[in-house]
MIKOL-104061 format. One record per atom (N, C-alpha, C): x, y, z; residue in one letter. Coordinates in steps of 0.02 Angstrom, whole numbers, plus 32768, in hexadecimal, padded with zeros to 4 digits. Example, Ala and Ser with C-alpha at 12.3 -4.5 7.8 and 13.67 -1.06 7.14 Angstrom:
# residues 2
82947EE48186A
82677F1F8186A
82947F5B8186A
82827F908162S
82AC7FCB8165S
82858002818AS
# end
This chain:
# residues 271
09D274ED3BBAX
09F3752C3BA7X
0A1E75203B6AX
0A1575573B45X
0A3D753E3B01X
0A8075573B14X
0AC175243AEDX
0AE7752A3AE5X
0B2475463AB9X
0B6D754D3ABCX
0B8B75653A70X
0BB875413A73X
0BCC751F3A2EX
0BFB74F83A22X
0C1B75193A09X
0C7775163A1DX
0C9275293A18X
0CCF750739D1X
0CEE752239B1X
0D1975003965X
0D4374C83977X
0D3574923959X
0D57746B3987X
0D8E74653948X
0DCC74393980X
0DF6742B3943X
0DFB740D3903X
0E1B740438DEX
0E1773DF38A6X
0E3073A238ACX
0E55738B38DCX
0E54734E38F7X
0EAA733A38EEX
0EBB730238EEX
0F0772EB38F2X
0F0872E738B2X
0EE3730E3883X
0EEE73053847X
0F1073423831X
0F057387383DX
0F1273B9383CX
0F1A73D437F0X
0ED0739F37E0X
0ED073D03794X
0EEB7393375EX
0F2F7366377AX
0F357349373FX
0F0A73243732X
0F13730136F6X
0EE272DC36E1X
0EF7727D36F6X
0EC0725E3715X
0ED872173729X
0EAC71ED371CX
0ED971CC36F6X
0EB8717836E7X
0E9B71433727X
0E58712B3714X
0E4670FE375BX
0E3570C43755X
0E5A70A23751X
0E4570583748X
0E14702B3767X
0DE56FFC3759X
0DCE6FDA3767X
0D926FF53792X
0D7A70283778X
0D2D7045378FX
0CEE70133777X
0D056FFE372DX
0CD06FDD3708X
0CBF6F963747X
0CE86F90375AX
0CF06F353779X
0CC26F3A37B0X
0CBC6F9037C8X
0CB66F89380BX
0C586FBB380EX
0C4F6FC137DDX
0C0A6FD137D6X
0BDE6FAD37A7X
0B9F6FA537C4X
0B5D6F87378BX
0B646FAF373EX
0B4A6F7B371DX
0B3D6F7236D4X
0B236FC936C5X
0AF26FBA36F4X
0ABE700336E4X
0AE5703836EFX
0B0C704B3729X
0B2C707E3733X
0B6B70833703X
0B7C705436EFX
0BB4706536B2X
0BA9708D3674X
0B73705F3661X
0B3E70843622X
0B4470B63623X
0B1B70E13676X
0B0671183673X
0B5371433666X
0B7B7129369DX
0BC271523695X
0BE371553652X
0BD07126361EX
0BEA713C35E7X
0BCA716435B3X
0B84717135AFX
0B4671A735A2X
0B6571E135A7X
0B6A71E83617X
0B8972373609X
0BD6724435FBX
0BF5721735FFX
0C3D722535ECX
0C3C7255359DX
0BFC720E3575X
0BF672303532X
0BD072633534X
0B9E72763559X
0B8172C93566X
0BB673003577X
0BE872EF3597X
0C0F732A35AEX
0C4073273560X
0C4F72F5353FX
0C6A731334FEX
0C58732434D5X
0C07730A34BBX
0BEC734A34A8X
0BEA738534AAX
0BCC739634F0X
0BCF73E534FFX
0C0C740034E4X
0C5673D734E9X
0C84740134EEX
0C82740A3492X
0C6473E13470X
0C8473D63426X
0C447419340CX
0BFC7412342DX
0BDD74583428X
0BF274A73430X
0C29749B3461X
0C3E74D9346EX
0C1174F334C2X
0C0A74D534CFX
0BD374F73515X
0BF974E6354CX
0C2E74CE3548X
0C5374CB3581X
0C70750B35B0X
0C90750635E3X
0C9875523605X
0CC475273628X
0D0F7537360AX
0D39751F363DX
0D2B74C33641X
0D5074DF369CX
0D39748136ABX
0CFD74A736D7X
0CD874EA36C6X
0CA774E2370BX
0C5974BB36DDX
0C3B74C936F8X
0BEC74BA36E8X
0BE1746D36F4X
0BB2745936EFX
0BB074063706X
0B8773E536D2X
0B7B73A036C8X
0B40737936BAX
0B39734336F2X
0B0E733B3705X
0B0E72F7374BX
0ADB72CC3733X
0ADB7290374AX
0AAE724F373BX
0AA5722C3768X
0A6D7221378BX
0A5071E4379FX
0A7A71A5379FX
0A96718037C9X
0AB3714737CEX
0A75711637C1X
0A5970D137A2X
0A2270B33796X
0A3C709537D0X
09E8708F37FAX
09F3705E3837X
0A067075385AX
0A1E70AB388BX
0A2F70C638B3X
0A3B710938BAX
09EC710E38DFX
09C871593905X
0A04716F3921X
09E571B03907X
0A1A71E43920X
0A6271DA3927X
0A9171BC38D9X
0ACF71B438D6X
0AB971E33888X
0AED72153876X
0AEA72293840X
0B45722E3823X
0B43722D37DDX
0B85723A37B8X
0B967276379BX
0BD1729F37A4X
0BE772D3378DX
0C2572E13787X
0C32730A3741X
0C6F7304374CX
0CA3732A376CX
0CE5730D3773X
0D1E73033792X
0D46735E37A5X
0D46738037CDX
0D5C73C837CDX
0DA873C837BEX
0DB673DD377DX
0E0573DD3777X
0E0273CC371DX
0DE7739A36F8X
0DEC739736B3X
0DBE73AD3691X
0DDF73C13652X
0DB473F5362AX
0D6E73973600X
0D2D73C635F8X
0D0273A635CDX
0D19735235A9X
0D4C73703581X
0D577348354AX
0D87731F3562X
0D8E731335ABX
0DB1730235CDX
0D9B72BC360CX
0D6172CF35EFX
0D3972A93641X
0D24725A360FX
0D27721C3640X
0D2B71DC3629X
0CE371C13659X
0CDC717A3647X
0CA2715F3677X
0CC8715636B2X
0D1B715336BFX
0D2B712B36F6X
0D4871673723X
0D4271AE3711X
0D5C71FB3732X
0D2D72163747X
0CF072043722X
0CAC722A3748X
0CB4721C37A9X
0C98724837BCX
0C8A72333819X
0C447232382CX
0C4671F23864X
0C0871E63868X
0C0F720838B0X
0BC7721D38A8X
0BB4725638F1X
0B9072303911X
0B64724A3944X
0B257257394EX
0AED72873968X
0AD772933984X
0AA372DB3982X
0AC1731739B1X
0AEA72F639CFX
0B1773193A06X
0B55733C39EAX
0B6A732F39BCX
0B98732C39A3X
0BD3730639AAX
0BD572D339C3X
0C0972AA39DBX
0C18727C39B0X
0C4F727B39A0X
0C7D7268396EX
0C8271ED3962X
0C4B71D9393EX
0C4671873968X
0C8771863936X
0CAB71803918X
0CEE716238D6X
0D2E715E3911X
0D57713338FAX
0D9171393914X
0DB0715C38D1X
0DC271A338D1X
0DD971D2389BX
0DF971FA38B5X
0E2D720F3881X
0E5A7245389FX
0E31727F3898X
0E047281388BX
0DDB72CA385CX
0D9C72EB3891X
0DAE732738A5X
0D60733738BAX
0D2F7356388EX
0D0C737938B3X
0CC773A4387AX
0CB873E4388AX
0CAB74163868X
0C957447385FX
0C477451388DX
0C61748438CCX
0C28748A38F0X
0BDE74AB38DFX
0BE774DC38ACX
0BA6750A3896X
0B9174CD3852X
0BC6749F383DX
0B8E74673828X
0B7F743F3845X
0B8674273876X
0B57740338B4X
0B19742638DBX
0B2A745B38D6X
0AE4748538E9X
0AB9747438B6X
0AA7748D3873X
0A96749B3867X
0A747442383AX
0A94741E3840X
0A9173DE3818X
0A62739C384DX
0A7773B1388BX
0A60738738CAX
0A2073B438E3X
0A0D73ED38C8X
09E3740138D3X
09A673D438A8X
09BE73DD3862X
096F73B5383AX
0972736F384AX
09B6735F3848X
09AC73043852X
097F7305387FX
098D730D38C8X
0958730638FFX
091D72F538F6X
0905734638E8X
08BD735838C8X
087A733438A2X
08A97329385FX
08A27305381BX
08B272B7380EX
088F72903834X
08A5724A3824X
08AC725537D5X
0887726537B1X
086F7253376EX
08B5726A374DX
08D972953753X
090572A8373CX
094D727F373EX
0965726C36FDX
098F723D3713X
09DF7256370EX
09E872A136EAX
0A1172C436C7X
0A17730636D4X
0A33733336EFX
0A36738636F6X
0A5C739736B4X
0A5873D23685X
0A9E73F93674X
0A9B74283675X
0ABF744F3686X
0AC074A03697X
0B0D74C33668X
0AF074F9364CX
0B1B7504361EX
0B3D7548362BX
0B5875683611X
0B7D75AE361FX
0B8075CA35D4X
0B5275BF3595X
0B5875E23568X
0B6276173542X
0B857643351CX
0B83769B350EX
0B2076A4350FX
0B00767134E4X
0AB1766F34BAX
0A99766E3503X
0AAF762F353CX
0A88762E356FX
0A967664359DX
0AC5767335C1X
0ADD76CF35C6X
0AC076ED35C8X
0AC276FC358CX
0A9A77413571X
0A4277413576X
0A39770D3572X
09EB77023572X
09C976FA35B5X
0A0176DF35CAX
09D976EB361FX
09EC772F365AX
09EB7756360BX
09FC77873644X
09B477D53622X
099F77A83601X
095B77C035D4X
092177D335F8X
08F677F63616X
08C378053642X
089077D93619X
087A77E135C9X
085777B935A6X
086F776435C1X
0891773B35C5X
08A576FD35B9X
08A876E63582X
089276B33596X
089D7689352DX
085D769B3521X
085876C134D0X
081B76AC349BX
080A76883486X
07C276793481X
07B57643344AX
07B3766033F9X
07F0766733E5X
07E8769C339AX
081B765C3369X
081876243383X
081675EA3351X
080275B23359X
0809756E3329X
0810752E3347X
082B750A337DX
086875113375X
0880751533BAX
087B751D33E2X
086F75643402X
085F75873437X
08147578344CX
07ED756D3429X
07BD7554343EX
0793752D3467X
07C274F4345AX
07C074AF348EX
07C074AE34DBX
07CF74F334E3X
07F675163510X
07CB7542353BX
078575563518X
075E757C3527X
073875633570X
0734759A3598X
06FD758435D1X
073C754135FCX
076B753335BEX
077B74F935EFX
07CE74E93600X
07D9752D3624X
082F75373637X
081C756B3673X
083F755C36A6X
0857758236E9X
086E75CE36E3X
087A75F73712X
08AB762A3711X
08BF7621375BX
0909762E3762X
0917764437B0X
0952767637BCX
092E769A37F7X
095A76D037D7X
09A676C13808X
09C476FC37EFX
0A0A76D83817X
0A2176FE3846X
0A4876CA387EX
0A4A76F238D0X
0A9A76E038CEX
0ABD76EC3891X
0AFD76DD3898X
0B267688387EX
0B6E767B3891X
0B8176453886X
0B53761238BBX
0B4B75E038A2X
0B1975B238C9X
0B4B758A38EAX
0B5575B13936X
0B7575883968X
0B4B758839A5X
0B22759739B3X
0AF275AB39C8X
0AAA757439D7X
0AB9754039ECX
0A9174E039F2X
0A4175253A07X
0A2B75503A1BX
09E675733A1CX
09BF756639E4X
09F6758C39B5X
09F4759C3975X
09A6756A3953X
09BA75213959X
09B974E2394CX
096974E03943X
095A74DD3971X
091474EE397AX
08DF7528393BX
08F5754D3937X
08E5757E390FX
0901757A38C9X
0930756238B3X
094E75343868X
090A75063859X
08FA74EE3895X
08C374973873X
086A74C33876X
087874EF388FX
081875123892X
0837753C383DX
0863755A383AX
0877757C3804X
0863755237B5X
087B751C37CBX
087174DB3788X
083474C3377BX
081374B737B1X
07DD74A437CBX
07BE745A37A2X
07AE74423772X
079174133751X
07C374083719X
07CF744D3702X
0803744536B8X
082F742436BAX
084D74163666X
087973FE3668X
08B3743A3657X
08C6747C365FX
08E974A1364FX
08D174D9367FX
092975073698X
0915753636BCX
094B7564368AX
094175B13696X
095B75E4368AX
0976760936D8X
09AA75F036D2X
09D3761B3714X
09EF765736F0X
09BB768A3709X
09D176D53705X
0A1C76E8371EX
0A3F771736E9X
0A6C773536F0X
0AB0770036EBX
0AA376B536E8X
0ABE768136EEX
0AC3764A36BBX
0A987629369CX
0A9D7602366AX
0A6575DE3662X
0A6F758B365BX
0A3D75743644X
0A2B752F364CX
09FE750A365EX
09F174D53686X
09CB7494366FX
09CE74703670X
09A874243637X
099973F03680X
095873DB3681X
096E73B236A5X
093F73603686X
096173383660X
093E730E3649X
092972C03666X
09047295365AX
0903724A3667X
093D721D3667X
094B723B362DX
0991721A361BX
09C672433600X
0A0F723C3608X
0A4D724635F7X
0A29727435ACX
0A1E723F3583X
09FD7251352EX
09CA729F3535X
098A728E3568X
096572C43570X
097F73143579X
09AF72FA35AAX
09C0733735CCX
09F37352358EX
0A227332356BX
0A3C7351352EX
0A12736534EDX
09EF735D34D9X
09B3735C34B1X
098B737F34C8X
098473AA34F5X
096173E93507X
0991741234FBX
09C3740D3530X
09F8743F351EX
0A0B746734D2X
09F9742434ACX
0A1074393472X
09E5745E344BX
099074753471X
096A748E3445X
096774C13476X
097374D834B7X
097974FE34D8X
09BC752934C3X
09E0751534B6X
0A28753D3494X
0A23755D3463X
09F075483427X
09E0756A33E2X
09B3758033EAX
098075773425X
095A75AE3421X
097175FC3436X
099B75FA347DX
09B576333479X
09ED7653346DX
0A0076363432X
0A43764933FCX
0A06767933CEX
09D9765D33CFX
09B27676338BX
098A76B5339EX
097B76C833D2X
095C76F133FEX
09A6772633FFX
09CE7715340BX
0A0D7757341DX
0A0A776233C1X
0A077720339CX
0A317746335CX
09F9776B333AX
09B57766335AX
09A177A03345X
098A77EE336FX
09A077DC339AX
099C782533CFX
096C782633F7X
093477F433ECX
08EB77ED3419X
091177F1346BX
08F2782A3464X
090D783834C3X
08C2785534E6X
0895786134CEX
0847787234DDX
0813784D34C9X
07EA783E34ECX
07A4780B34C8X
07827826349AX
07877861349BX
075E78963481X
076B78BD3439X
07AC78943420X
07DB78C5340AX
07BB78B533C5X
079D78E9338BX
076E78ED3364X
078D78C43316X
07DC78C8331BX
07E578AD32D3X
07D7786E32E7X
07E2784A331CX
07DA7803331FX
079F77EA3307X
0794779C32D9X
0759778C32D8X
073D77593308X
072977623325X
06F8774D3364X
06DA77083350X
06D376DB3375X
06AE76A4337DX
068376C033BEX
063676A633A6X
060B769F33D2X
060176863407X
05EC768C3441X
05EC764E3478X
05CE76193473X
05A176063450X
058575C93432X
05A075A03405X
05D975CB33DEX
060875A73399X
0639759633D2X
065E75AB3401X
068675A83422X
068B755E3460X
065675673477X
063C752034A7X
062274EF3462X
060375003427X
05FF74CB3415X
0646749733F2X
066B74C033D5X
06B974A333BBX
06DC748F3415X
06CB74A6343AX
06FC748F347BX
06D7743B349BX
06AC7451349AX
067973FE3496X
067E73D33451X
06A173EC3419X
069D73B533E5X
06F8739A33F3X
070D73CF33F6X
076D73CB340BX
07817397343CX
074B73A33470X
075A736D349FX
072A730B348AX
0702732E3462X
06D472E43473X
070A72A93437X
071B72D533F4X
074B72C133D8X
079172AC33D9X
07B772D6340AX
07F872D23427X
07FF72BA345EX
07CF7298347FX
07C5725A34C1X
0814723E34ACX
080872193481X
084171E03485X
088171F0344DX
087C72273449X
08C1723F3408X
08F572453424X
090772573466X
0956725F3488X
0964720C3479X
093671EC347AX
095C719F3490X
098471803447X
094B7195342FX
0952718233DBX
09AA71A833ACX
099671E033C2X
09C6721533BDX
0A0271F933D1X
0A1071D8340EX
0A5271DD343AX
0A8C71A93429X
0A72715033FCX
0AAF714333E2X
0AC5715F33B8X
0AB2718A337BX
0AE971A9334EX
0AF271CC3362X
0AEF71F333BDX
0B13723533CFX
0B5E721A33FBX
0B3F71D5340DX
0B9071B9342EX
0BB1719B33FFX
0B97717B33B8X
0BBC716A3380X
0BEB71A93375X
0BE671DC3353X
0BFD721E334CX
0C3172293388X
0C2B722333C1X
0C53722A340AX
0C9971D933F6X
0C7C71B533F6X
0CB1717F33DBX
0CC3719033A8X
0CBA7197336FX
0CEA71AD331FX
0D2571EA334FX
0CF7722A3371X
0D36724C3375X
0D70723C33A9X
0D55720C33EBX
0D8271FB340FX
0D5871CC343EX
0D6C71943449X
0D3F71643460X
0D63714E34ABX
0D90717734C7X
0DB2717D3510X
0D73718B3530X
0D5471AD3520X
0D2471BA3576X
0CF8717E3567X
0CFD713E3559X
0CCB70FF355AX
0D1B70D735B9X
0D6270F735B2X
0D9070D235F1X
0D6370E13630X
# end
């Protein structure tokens, strides 16, 4: 029987912000890595602007250990979160860190839903954008009416939305919603990445974000809608099959000068 989780607290932290010593000592090589990836993914987002508050999440795969995932900390803003503040869960939501910090329940729904699912997936991010907003609240969805958007074609989710996701039912119907992709469109709600890696899952995002910035800034709200110029369905699957056979390995390539850039402006979220 499905269940509802209820808001849990923010923990003995109550929001402030706390230093945690000696996390590095007490976890594998691999899981540090990863914790310092998304530390530097969540300052990205924030230095992109796609942040919402302290809500929305990015979670990661702990390497080596099924069904433990990382997310961050309920109480500090983005530009705020370190490798050693993140909290490690697991599919239950239960808190494995000795931390003053808890987590945000409608991102445990919604984050422990794909981990499960999706071995392959090593990264969620879910965004709260004005571009993502507005676009998933589009009966059309995303167009393929560029480069960008393209990549995209035939090969992104929709699900529609049954409210704040507190709701562990829900869960089930999020992962048929996604189904193979690596990107969902949560109607009326925002917007969803779910990649291999930390790198993947930001590196979609980031072509998923300009695609529908570019779609609102030009008004395409109908498939049909006659000033638009149309790509074919054959031009369309064929650029989404060259996008991907080409961009296999570009998040990876991409991602030290995106944490270089994250160190020049503040190199705290590597504590």
């Amino acid at each position: 029987m499905a269940t509802r989780i209820e808001a849990s607290p923010i923990g003995r932290a109550h929001g402030a912000l706390v230093e945690l010593a000696g996390v590095q000592a007490r976890v594998s090589p691999e899981e540090w890595q990863t914790r310092i990836d998304l530390a530097a993914c969540y300052r990205l987002v924030f230095q992109y602007g796609w942040h919402h508050l302290n809500l929305n999440h990015i979670s990661a795969q702990v390497p080596g250990e099924d069904g433990h995932i990382l997310i961050n900390p309920y109480g500090p803003m983005y530009n705020e979160v370190t490798a050693s503040n993140l909290v490690k869960i697991d599919l239950d939501g239960t808190v494995l860190d000795d931390t003053p910090y808890g987590i945000n329940p409608a991102g445990y729904t919604i984050h422990s839903a794909i981990h499960a699912a999706r071995k392959d997936v090593g990264c969620v991010l879910h965004t709260h954008t004005e571009a993502g907003l507005a676009l998933s609240t589009l009966k059309c969805g995303l167009l393929p009416l560029n480069q960008d958007a393209v990549r995209f074609y035939n090969r992104i989710g929709y699900h529609d939305y049954e409210g704040i996701s507190l709701e562990l039912g829900e869960r089930e119907r999020l992962v048929q919603s996604l189904g193979e992709h690596r990107a969902l469109i949560l109607r009326n709600h925002g917007l969803l990445t779910a990649g291999r890696s930390v790198a993947e899952a930001f590196t979609l995002m980031f072509h998923l974000e300009k695609s529908c910035t570019a779609q609102i800034m030009i008004n395409a709200t109908t498939a049909d809608d006659p000033r638009l110029v149309r790509l074919s369905p054959e031009v369309s699957e064929h650029s989404a099959q060259q996008a991907w056979r080409i961009n296999d390995n570009a998040a990876e390539m991409r991602w030290p000068a995106l944490v270089r850039w994250m160190d020049q402006i503040d190199p705290g979220f590597r504590r």
